[in-house]
MDTraj code that builds the backbone (N, CA, C; nanometers):
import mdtraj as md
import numpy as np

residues = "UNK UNK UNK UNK UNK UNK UNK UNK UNK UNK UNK UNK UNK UNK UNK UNK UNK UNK UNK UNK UNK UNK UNK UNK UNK UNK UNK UNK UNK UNK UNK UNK UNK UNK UNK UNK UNK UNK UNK UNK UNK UNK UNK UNK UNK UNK UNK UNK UNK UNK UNK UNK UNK UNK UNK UNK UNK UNK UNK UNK UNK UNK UNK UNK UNK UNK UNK UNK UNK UNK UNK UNK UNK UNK UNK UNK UNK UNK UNK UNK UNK UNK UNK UNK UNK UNK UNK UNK UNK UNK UNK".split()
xyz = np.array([
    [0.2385, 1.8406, 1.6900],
    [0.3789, 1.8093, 1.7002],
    [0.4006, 1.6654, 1.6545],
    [0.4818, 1.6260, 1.5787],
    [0.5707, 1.5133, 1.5318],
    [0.6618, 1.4554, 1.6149],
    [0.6503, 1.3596, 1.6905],
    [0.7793, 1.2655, 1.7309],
    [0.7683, 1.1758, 1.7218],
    [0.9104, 1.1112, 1.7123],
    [0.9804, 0.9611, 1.6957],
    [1.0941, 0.9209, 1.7897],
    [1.1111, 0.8385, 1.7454],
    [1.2485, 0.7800, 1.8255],
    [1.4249, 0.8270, 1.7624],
    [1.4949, 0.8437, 1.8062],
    [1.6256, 0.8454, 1.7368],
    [1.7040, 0.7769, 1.6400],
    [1.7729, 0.8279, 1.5489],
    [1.7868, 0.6874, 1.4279],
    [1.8995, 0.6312, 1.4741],
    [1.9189, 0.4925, 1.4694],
    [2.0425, 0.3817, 1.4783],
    [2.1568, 0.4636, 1.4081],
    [2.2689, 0.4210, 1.4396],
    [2.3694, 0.4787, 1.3287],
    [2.3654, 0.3763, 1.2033],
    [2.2923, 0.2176, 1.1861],
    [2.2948, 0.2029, 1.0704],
    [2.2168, 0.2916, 0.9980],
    [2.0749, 0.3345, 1.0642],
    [2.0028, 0.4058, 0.9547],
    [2.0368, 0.4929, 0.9490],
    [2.1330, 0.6120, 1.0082],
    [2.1839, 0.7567, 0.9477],
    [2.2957, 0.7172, 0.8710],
    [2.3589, 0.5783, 0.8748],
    [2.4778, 0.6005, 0.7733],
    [2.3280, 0.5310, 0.6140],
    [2.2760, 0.4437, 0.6258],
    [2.1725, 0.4447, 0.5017],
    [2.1166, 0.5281, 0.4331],
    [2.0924, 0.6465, 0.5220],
    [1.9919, 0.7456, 0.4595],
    [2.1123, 0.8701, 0.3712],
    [2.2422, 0.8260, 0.4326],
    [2.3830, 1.0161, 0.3619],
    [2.4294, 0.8773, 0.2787],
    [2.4065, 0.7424, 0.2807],
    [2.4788, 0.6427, 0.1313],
    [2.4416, 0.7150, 0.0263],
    [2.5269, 0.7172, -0.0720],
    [2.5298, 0.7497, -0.2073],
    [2.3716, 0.7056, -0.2939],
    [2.3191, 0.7866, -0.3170],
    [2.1833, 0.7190, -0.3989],
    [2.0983, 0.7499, -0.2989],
    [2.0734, 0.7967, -0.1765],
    [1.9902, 0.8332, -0.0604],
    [1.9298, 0.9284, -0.0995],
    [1.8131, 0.9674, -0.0335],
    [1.6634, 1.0997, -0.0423],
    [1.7890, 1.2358, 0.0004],
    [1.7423, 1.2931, -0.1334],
    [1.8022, 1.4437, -0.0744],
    [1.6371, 1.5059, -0.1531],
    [1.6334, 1.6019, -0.0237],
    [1.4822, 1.6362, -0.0853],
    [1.4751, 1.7406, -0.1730],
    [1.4202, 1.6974, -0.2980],
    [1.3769, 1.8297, -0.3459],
    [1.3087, 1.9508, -0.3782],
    [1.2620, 1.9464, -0.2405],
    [1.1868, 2.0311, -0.2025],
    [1.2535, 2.1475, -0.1166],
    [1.3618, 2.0626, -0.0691],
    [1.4840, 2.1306, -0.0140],
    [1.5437, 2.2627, -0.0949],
    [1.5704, 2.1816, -0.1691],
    [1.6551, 2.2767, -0.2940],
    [1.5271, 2.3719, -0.3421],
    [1.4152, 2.3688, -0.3259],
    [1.3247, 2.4869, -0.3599],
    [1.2906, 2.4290, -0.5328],
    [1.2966, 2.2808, -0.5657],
    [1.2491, 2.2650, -0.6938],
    [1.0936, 2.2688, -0.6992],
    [1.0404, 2.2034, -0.7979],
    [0.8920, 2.2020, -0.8036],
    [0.9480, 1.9908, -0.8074],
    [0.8630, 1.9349, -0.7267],
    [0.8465, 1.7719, -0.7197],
    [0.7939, 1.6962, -0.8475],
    [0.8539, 1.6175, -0.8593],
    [0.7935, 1.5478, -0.9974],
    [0.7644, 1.4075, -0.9817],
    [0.6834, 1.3999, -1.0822],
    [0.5926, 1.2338, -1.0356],
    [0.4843, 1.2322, -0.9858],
    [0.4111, 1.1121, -0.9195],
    [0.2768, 1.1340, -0.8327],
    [0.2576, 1.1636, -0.7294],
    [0.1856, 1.1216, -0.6495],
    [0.1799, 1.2123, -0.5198],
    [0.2024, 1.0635, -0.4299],
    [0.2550, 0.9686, -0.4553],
    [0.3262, 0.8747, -0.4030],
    [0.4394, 0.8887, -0.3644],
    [0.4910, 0.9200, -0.4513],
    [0.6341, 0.9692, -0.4672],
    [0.6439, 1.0925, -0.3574],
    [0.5645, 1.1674, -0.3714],
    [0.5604, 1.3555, -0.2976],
    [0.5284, 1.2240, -0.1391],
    [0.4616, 1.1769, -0.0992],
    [0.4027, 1.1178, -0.0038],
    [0.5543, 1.0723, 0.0428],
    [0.6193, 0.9980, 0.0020],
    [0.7311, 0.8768, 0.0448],
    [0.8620, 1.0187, 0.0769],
    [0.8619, 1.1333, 0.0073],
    [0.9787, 1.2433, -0.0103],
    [0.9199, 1.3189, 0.1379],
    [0.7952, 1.3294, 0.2019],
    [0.7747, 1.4146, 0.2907],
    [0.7542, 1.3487, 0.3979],
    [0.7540, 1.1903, 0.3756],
    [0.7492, 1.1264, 0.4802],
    [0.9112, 1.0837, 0.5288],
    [1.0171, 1.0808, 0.4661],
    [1.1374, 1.0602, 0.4702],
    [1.1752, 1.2093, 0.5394],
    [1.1621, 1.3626, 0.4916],
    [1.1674, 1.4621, 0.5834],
    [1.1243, 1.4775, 0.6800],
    [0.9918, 1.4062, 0.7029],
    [0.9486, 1.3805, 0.8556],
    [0.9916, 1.3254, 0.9917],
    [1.0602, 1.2247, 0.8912],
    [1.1401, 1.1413, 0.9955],
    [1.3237, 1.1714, 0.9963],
    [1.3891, 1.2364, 0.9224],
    [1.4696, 1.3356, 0.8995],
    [1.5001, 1.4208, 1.0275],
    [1.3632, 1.5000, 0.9979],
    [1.3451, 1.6242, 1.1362],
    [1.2985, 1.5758, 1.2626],
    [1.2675, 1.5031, 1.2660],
    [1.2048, 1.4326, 1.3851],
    [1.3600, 1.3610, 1.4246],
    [1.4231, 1.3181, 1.3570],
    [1.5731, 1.2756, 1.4290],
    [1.6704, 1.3188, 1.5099],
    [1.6131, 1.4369, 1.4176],
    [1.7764, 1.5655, 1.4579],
    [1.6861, 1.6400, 1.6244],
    [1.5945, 1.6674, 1.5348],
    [1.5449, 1.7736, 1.6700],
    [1.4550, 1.7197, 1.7830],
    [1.3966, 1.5685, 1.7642],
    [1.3049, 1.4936, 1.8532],
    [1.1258, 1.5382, 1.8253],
    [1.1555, 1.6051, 1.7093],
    [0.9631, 1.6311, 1.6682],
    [0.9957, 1.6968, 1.5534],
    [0.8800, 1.6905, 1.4510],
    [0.8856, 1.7704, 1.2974],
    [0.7315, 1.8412, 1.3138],
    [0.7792, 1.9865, 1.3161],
    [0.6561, 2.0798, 1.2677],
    [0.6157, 2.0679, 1.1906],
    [0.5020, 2.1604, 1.1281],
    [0.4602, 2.2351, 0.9818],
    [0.5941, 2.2819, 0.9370],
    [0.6064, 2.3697, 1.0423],
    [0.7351, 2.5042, 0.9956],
    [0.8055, 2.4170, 0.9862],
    [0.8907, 2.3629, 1.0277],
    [1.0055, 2.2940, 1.0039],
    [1.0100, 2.2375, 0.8649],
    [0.8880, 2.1366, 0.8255],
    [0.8847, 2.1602, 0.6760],
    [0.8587, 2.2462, 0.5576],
    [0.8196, 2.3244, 0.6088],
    [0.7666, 2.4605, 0.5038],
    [0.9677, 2.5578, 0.5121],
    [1.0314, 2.5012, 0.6145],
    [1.1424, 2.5669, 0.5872],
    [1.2209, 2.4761, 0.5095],
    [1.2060, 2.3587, 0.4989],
    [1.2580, 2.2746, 0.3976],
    [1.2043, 2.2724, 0.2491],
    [1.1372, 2.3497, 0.2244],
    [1.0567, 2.4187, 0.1198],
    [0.8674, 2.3527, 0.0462],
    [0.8642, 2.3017, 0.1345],
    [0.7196, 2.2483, 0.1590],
    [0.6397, 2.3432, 0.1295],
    [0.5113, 2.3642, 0.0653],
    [0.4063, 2.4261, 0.0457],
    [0.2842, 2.3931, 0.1326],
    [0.2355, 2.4516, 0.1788],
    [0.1472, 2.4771, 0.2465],
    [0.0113, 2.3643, 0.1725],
    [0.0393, 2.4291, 0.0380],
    [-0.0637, 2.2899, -0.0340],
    [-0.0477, 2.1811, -0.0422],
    [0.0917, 2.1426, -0.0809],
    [0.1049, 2.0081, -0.0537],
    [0.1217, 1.9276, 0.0737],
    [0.1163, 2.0334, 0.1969],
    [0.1405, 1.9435, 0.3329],
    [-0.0409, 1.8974, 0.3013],
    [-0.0964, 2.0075, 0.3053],
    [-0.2151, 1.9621, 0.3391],
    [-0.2809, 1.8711, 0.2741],
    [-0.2040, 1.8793, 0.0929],
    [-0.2805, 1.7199, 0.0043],
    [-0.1897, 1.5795, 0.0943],
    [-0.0617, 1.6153, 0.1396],
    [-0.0210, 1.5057, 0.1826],
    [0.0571, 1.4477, 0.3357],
    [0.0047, 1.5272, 0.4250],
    [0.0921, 1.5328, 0.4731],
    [0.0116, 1.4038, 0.5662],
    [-0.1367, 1.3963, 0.5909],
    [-0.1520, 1.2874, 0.6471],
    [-0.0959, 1.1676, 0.6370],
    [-0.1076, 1.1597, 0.4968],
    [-0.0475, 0.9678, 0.4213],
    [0.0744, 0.9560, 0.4842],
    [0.1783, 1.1038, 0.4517],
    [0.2835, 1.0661, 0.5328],
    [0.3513, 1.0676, 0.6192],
    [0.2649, 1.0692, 0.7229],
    [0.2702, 1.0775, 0.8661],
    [0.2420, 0.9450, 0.8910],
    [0.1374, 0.8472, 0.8133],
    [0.1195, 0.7601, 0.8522],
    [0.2410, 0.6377, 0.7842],
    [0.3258, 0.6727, 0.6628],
    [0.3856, 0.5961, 0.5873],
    [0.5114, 0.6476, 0.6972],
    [0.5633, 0.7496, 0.7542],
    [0.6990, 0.7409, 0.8362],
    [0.6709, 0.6876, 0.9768],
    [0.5463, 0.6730, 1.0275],
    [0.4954, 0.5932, 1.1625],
    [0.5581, 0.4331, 1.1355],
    [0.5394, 0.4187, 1.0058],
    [0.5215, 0.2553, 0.9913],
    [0.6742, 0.2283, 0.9631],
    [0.7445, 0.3256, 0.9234],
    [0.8773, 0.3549, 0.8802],
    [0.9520, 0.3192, 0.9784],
    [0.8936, 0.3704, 1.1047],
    [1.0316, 0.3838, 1.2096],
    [0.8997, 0.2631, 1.3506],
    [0.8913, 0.1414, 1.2638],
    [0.7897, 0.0909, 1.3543],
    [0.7507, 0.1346, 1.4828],
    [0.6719, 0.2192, 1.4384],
    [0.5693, 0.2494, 1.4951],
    [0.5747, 0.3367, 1.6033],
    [0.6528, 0.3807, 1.6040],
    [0.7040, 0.5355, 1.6941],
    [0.6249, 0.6566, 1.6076],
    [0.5882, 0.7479, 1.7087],
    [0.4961, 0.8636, 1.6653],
    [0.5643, 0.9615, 1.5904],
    [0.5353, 0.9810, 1.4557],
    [0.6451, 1.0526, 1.4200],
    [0.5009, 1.1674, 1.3677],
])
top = md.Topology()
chain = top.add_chain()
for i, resn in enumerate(residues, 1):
    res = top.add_residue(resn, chain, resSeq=i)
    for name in ("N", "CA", "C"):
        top.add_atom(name, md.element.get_by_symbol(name[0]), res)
traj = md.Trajectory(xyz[None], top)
């Protein structure tokens, strides 16, 4: 299980600003770029779902259209890149 803390209303009005992460993984695309990029996009859904609901599953991302392969190439890094995100609350 995934948890964090709740987001400020500055950071939920930062994250729906114009130019903000809409994932595309969401939309069921295929991700493009490196796996930096895939790392920073699943670590931003991590902490996303962990807002709304107080913890982020597997499932919860695999319903946001996550692959099973790529949690597992990445899902450590970004667990550890949205920990550091939301200092240091368990996400």
């Amino acid at each position: 299980m995934i948890e964090t803390r709740p987001l400020t209303a500055a950071e939920i009005l930062k994250r729906t600003a114009p130019g903000a992460h809409a994932s595309d993984a969401a939309a069921g695309e295929e991700l493009k770029g490196g796996a930096k990029k895939k790392v920073a996009r699943l670590a931003t859904d991590m902490i996303d779902i962990a807002a709304v609901t107080g913890a982020c599953e597997e499932a919860d991302l695999l319903l946001r259209g996550w692959t099973p392969d790529l949690l597992a190439a990445h899902a450590d890094a970004a667990r550890i890149l949205a920990n550091a995100a939301t200092d240091g609350a368990r996400v």
